[in-house]
C-alpha positions as CSV (number, residue, x, y, z in Angstrom):
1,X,14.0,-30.0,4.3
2,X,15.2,-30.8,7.6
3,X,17.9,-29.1,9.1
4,X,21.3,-30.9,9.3
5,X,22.0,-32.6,13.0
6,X,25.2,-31.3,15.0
7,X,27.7,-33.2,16.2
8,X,28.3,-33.9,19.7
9,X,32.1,-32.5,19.2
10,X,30.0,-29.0,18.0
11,X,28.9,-28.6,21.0
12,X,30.1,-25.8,23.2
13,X,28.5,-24.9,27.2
14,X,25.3,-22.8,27.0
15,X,24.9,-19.6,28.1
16,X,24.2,-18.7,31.6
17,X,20.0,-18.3,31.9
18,X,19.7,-21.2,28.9
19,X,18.4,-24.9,29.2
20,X,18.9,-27.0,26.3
21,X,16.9,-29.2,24.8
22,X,17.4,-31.9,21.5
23,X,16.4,-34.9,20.1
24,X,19.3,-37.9,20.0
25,X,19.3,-40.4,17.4
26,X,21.2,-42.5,14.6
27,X,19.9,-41.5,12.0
28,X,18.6,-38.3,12.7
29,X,18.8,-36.0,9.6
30,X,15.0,-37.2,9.2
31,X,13.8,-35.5,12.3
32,X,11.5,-32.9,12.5
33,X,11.7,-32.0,16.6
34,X,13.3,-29.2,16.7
35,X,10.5,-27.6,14.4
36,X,7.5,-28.9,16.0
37,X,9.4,-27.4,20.0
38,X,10.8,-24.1,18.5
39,X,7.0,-23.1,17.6
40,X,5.8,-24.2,21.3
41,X,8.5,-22.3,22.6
42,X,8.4,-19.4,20.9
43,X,4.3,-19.1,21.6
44,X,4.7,-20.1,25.2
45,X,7.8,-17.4,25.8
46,X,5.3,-14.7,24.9
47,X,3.6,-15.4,28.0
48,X,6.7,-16.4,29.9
49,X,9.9,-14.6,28.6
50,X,12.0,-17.3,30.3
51,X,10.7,-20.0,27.5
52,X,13.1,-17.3,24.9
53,X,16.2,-18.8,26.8
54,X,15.0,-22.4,25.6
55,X,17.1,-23.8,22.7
56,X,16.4,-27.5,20.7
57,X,18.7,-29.1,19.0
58,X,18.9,-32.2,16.8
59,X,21.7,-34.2,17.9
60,X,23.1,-36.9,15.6
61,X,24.6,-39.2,18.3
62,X,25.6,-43.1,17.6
63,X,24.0,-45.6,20.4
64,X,27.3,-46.9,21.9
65,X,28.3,-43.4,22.9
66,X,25.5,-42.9,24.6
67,X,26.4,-43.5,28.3
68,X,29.3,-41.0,27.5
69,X,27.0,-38.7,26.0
70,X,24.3,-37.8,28.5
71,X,26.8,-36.8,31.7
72,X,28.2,-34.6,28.9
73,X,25.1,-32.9,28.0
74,X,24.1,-32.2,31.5
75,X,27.4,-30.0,31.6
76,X,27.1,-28.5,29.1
77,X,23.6,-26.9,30.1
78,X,21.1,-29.9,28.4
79,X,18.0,-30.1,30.7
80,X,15.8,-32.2,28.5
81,X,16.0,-35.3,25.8
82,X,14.3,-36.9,23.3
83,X,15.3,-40.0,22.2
84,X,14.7,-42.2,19.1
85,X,15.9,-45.2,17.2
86,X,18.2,-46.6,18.7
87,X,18.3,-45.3,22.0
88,X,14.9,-45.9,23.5
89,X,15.9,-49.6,25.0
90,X,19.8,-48.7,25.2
91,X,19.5,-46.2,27.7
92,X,17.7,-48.1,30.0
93,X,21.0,-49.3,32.0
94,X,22.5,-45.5,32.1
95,X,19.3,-44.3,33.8
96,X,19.0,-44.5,37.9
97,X,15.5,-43.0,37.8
98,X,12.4,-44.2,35.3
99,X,8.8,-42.9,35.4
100,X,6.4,-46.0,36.8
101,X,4.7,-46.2,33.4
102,X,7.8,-46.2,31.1
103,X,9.3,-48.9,33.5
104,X,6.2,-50.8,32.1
105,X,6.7,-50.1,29.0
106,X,10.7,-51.1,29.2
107,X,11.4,-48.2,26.6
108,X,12.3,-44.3,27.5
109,X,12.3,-41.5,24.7
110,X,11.8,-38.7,26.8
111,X,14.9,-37.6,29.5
112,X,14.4,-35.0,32.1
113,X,17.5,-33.6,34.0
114,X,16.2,-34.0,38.1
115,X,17.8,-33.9,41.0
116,X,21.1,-34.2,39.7
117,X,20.4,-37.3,37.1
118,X,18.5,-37.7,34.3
119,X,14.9,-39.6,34.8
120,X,13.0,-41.3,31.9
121,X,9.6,-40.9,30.9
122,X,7.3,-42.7,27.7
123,X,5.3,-40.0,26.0
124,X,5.3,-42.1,22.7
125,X,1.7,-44.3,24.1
126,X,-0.2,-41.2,24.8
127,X,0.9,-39.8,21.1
128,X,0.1,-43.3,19.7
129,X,-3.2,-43.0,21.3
130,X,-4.1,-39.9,20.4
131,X,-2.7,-39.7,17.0
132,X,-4.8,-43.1,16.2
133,X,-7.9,-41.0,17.5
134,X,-7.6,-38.1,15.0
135,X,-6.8,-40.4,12.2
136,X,-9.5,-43.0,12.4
137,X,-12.2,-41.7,15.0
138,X,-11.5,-44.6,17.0
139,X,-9.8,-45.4,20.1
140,X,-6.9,-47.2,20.6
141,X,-8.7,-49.8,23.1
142,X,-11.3,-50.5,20.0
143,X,-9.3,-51.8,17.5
144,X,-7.6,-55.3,17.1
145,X,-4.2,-54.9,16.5
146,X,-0.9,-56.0,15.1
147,X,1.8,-54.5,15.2
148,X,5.0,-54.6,13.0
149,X,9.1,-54.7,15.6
150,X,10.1,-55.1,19.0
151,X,11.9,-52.0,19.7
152,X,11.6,-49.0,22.0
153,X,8.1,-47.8,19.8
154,X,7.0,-51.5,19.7
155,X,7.3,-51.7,23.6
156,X,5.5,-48.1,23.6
157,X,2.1,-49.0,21.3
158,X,2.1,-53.0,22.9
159,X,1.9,-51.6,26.2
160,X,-0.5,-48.6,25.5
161,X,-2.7,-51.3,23.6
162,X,-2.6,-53.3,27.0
163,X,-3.2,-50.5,29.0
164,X,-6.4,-49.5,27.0
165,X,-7.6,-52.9,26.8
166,X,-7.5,-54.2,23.1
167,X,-9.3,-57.6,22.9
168,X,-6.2,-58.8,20.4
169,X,-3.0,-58.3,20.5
170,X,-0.2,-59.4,18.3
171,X,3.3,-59.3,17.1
172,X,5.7,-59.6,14.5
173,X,8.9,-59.0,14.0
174,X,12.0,-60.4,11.9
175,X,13.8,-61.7,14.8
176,X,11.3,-64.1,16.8
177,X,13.8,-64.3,19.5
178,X,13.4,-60.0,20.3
179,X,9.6,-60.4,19.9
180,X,9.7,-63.0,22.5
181,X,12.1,-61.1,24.9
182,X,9.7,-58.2,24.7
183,X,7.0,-60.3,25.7
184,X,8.7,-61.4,28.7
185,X,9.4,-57.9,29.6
186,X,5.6,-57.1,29.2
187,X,5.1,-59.9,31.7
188,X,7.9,-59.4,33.8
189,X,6.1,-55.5,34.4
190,X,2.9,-57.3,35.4
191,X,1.2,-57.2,32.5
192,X,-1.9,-59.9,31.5
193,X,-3.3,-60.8,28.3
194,X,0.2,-60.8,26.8
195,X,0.6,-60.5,23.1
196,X,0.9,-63.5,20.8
197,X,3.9,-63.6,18.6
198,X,2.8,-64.3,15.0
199,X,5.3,-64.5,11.4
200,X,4.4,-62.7,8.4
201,X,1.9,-65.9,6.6
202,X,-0.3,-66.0,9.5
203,X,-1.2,-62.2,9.2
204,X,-4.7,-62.9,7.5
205,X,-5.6,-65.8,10.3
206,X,-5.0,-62.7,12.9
207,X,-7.6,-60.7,11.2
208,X,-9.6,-63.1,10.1
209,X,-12.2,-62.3,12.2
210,X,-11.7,-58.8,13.3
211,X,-14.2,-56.2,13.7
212,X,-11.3,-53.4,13.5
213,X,-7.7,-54.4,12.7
214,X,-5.0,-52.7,12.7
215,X,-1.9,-52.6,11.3
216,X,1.0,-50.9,13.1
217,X,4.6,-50.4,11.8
218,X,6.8,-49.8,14.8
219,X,9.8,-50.7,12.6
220,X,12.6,-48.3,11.1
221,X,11.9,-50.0,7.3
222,X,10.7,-47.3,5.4
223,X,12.7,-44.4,7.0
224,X,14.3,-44.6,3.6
225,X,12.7,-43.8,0.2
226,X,14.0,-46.7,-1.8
227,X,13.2,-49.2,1.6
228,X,10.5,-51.8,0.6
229,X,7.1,-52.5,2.8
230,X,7.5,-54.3,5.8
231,X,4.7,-56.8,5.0
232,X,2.6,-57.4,2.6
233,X,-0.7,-56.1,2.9
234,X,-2.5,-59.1,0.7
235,X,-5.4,-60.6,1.8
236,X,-6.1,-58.2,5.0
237,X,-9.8,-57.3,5.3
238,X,-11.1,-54.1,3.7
239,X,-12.2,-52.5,6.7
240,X,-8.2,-52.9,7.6
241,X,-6.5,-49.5,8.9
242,X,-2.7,-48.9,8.7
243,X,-0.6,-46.6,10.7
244,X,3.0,-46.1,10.1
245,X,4.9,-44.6,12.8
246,X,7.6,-43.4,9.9
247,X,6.7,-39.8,9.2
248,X,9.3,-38.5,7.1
249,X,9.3,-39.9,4.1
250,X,5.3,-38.8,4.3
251,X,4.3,-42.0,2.3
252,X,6.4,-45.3,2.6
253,X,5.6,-48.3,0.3
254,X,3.7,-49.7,3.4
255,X,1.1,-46.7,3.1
256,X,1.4,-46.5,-0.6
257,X,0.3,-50.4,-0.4
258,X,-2.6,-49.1,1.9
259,X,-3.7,-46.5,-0.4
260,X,-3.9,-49.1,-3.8
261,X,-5.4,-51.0,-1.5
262,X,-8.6,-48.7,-0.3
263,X,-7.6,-48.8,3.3
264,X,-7.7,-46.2,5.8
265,X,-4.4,-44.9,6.8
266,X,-2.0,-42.4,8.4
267,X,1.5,-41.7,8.9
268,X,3.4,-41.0,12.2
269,X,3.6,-37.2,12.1
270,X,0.4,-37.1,14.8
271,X,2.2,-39.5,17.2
272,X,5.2,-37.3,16.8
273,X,3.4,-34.2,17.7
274,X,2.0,-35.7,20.7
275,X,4.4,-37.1,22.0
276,X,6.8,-33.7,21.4
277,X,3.7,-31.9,23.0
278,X,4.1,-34.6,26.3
279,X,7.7,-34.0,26.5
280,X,7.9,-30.3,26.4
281,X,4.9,-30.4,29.1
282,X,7.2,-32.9,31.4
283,X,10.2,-30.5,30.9
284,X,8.3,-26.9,31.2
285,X,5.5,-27.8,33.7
286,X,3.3,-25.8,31.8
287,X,0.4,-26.4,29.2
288,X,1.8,-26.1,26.0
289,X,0.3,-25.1,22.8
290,X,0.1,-28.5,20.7
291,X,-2.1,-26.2,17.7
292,X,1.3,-24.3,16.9
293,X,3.5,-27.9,17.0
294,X,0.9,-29.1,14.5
295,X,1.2,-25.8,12.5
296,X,4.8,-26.3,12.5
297,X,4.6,-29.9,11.2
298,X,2.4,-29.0,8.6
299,X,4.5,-26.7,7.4
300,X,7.9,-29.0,7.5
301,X,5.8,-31.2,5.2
302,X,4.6,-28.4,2.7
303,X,5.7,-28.3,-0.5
């Protein structure tokens, strides 16, 4: 089971000689992070003993006390963040620096302590990408795809899928209104071929014709076990895949739908260990060994 998350109040200043790293969300309890980064760390600090001073925490923080929060963590010693639901969007106005391609994106989950402020960085579209290459031999740019929100992971996979060219793009989410506001961030950050914004009945129209669809739940439904699919997967083609960016539970309803249903499909838990492997290299500088993060996921996971 995961470990429990501290509390902000827990929090006391780090040692001289330590940087701290964590993960901030709300919930948290789910999160795996500090897992996957221990086992980097501890393999990398056998080459480099300063990588033994490197702590991770999970840090169970609610999204209004955010702007509080980061100046605090920086005193206390914090040198690098990772951020999910709800932060990725909400931080946006607390940052004065953002990486070029996570101001495209207009979502952050990675935060790296420089030159005296913290900077923002995306490395959820290279995990997307990658994980999507492991699980269905196919790249990102391939497949026609829809995908399920309009949060801080929505922004993350829309853009990537822009970025590596997908012929079709849509979206759906429950709120039209955020799916269109995320569209006019896309355009606003110079985007073309913009996605189109599509409800719930026309989902088997979008794929009518698709050589490869796929079906992408950037939403926080199923982060629970009792949580019921997102969207019904009835009358998508059989060559549909599914990915769920939820990795913890393992199988949602939305993958359990996929699995009665024949189609291929994966869980998050590849996104999340490249996009933890993308952090850690933006915070260290150094190459760091994703086979012991994926050991270390594995293992979470075992039974």
């Amino acid at each position: 089971m995961p470990e429990p998350p501290l509390q902000l109040r827990d929090i006391g200043p780090l040692s001289v000689g330590s940087v701290g790293l964590a993960v901030l969300g709300f919930p948290i309890q789910h999160s795996i992070s500090p897992q996957l980064h221990r086992a980097a760390l501890e393999e990398m600090a056998r080459l480099d003993p300063r990588f033994s001073e490197w702590r991770y925490d999970k840090i169970e923080l609610a999204v209004e006390r955010l702007p509080e929060a980061l100046p605090q963590l920086a005193d206390l010693g914090y040198r690098g963040l990772n951020l999910t639901i709800p932060h990725k969007v909400e931080v946006l106005p607390s940052l004065e620096q953002i990486d070029e391609e996570a101001a495209k994106m207009g979502a952050v989950n990675t935060l790296s302590w420089e030159n005296g402020s913290w900077k923002g960085y995306n490395s959820d579209g290279a995990g997307f990408s990658r994980a999507l290459q492991i699980a269905f031999s196919r790249s990102l740019g391939d497949f026609e795809v829809l995908i399920l929100g309009a949060g801080g992971a929505a922004r993350a996979a829309v853009a990537q899928a822009l970025l590596e060219g997908c012929a079709k793009i849509g979206l759906l989410n429950r709120s039209a209104a955020r799916a269109q506001e995320l569209v006019r961030v896309l355009e606003g950050n110079q985007f073309a071929n913009l996605p189109e914004i599509f409800s719930a009945a026309e989902v088997p129209a979008f794929f009518a014709h698709a050589s490869h669809p796929l079906l992408v739940n950037a939403t926080s439904l199923g982060l629970k076990e009792s949580d019921p699919s997102p969207l019904s997967l009835s009358g998508l083609p059989d060559n549909t895949s599914v990915y769920d960016m939820i990795y913890n539970p393992a199988q949602t309803a939305l993958l359990r739908e996929a699995r009665a249903a024949g189609f291929q499909r994966a869980n998050g838990l590849g996104m999340l260990v490249g996009q933890a492997a993308r952090s850690l290299e933006i915070w260290s500088g150094v190459d760091v060994p994703i086979s012991a993060m994926e050991r270390a996921a594995e293992a979470a996971f075992r039974i």
